[in-house]
C-alpha positions as CSV (number, residue, x, y, z in Angstrom):
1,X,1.5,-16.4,12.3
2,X,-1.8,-14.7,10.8
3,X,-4.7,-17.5,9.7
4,X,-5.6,-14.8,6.8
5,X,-5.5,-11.8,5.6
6,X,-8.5,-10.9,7.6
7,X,-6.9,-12.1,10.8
8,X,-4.1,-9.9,10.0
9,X,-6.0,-7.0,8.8
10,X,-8.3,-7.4,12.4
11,X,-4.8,-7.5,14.6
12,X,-3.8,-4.9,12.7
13,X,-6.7,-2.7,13.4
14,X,-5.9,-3.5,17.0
15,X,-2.8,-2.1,17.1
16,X,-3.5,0.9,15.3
17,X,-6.8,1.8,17.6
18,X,-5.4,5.4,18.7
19,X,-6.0,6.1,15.2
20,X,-9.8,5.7,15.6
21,X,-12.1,8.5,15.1
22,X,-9.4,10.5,13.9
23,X,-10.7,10.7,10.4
24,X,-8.2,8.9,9.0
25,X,-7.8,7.9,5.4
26,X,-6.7,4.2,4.8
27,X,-5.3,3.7,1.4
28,X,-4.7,-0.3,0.3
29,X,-1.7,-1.2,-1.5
30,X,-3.5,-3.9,-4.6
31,X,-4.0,-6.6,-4.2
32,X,-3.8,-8.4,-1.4
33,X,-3.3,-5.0,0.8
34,X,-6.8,-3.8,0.0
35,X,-8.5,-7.6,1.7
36,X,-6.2,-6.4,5.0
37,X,-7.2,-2.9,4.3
38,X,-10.7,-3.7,4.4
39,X,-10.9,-4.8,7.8
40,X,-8.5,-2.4,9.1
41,X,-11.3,0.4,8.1
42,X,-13.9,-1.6,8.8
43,X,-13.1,-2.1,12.6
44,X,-11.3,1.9,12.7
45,X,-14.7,3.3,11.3
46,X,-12.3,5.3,8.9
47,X,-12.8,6.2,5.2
48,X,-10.8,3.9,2.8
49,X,-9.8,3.6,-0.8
50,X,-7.0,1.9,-3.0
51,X,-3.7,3.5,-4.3
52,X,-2.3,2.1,-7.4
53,X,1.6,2.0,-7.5
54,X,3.5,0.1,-10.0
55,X,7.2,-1.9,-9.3
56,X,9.9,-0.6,-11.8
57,X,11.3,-4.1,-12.8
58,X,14.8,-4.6,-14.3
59,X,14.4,-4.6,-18.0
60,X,16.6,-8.0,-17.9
61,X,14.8,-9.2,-14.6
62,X,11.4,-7.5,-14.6
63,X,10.4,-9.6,-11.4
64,X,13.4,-7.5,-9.2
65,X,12.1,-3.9,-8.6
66,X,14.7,-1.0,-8.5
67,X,11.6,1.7,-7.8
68,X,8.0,2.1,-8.2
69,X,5.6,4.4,-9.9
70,X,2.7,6.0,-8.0
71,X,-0.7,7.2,-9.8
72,X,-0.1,10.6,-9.3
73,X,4.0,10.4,-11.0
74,X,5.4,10.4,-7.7
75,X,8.8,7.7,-8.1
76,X,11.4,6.0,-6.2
77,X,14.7,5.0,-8.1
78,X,16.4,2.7,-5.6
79,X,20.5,3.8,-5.3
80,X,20.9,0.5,-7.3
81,X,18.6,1.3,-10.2
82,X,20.2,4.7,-10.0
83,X,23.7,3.3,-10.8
84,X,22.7,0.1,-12.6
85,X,20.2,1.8,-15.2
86,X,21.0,4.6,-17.9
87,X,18.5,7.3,-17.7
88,X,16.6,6.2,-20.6
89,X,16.1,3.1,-19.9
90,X,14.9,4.4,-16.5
91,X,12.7,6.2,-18.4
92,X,11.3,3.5,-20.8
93,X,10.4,1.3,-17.7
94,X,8.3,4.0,-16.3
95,X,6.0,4.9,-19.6
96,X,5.5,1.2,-19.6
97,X,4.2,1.3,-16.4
98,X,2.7,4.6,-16.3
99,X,0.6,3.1,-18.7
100,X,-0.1,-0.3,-16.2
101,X,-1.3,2.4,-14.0
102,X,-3.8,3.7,-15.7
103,X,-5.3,0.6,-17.0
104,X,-5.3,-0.7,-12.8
105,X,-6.8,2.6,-12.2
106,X,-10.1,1.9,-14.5
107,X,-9.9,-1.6,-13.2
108,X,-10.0,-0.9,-9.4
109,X,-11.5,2.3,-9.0
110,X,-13.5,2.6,-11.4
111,X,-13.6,6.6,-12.4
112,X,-13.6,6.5,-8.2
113,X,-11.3,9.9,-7.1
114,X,-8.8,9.2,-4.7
115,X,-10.2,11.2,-1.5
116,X,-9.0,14.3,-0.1
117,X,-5.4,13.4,1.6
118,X,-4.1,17.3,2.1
119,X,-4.5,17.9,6.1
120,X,-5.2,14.1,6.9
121,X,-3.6,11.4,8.8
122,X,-2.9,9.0,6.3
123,X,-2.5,5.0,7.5
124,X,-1.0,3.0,4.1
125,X,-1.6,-0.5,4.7
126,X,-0.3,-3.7,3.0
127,X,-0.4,-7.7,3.3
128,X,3.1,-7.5,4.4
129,X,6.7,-5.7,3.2
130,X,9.4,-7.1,0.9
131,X,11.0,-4.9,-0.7
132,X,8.9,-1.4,0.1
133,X,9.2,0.2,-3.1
134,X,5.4,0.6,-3.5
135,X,5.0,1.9,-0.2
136,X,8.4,4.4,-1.0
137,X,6.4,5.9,-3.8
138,X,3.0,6.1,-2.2
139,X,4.5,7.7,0.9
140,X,5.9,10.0,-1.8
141,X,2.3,10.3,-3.3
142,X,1.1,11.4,0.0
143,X,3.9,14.3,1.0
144,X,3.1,15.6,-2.6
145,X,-0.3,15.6,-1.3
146,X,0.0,17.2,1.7
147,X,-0.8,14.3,4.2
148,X,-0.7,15.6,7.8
149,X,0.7,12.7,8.9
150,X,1.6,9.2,7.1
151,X,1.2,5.8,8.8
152,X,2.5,2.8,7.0
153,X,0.9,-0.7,8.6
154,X,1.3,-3.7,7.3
155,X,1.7,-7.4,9.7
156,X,4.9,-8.7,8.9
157,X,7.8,-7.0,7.4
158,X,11.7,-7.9,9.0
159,X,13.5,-5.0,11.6
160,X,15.9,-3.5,8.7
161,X,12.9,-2.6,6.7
162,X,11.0,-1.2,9.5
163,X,14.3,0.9,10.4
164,X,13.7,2.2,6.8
165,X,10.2,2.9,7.3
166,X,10.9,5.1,10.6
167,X,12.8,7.4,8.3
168,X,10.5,8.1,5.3
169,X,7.0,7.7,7.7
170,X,6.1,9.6,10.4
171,X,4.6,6.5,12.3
172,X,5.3,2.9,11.7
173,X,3.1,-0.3,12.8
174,X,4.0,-3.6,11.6
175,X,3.0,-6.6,14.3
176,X,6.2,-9.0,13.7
177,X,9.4,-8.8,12.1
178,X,10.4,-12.5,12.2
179,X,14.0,-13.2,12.4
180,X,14.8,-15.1,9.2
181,X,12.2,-13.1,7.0
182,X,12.4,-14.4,3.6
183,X,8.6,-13.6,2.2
184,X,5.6,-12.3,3.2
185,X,3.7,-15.4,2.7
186,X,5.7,-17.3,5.7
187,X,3.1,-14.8,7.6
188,X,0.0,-16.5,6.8
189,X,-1.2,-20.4,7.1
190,X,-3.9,-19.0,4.1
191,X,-2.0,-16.6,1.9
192,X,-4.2,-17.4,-1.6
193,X,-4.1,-14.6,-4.4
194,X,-6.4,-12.1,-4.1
195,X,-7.6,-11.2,-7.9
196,X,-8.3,-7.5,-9.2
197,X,-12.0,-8.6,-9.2
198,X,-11.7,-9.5,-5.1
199,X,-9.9,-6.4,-4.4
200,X,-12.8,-4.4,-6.1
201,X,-15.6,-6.1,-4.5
202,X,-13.7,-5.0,-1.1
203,X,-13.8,-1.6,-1.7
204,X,-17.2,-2.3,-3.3
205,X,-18.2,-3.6,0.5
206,X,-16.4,-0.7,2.4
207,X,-18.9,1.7,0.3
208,X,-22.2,-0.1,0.8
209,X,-21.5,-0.5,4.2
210,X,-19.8,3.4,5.2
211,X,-21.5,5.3,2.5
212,X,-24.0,7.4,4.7
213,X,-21.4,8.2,6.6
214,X,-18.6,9.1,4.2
215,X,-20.6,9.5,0.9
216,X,-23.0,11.6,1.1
């Protein structure tokens, strides 16, 4: 079990030390994936930023994904939204949240770019996995991108979703996979909410305290 998300994020960076001075690129899955994403760049010396991906929720259960929607259009339609969900209502799901996107966008980057990910080692990093249907589209994100290589990381996920991972990733790290995984937060004695404002001070910190290196 992880005290925080900073614990986590630290063991994390650990595990994923071949990766240093690689010139990687560590893209934070909002919210709580940008705190651990902080200190996995911090301690990897790498260059970090946020990716904003938005859940495709049931229109009769909003709160029960069947994809997600990545900044850049990229999508994943789970089998079950596939065969569940008429093509238009597919469809009306994603303008809603196409348009989610683009608000989270102004929010947490701020005009920011995302940085260059064609040629790059790309390490997407997370709290922890449920589902994975953000990290499905941003992996797609990346591959559309031309990422070098993609590295999902996150510190607790459960065996079948890290089988999942091995197939659409070309390395997986997640630090435990607890037999009876039912959430994320079972991970963590400190799992509090980490706001849109938190999340944007982190990356806030990264550049104040890389920015000679990586800015300029």
């Amino acid at each position: 079990m992880f005290k925080d998300r900073k614990d986590a994020g630290v063991q994390l960076a650990k595990a994923l030390g071949k990766y240093e001075g690689q010139n990687v690129l560590i893209l934070g899955i909002p919210r709580g994936g940008v705190e651990t994403a902080y200190y996995v760049a911090k301690h990897l010396n790498a260059e970090m930023s946020v990716v904003v991906t938005r859940k495709l929720g049931y229109p009769y259960n909003p709160e029960a994904a069947f994809g997600a929607i990545a900044e850049d259009g990229s999508v994943y339609i789970s089998d079950a939204g596939k065969q569940m969900l008429a093509d238009k209502e597919i469809n009306e799901v994603m303008e809603r949240e196409k348009a989610e996107v683009q608000r989270r966008l102004l929010k947490l980057r701020q005009g920011r770019p995302l940085p260059k990910i064609q040629g790059r080692t790309v390490i997407i990093v997370d709290d922890g996995i449920a589902t994975g249907a953000t990290l499905f589209a941003t992996i797609e994100l990346c591959r559309h991108k031309k990422a070098a290589k993609i590295v999902v990381a996150a510190p607790i996920s459960d065996e079948r979703m890290k089988s999942i991972l091995h197939r659409k990733a070309d390395d997986v790290v997640i630090l435990e996979t607890p037999p009876f995984y039912r959430a994320v937060s079972q991970g963590y004695r400190d799992f509090s909410t980490v706001s849109d404002q938190q999340a944007l001070e982190y990356l806030d910190k990264w550049e104040k305290e890389y920015e000679e290196e990586f800015l300029n």
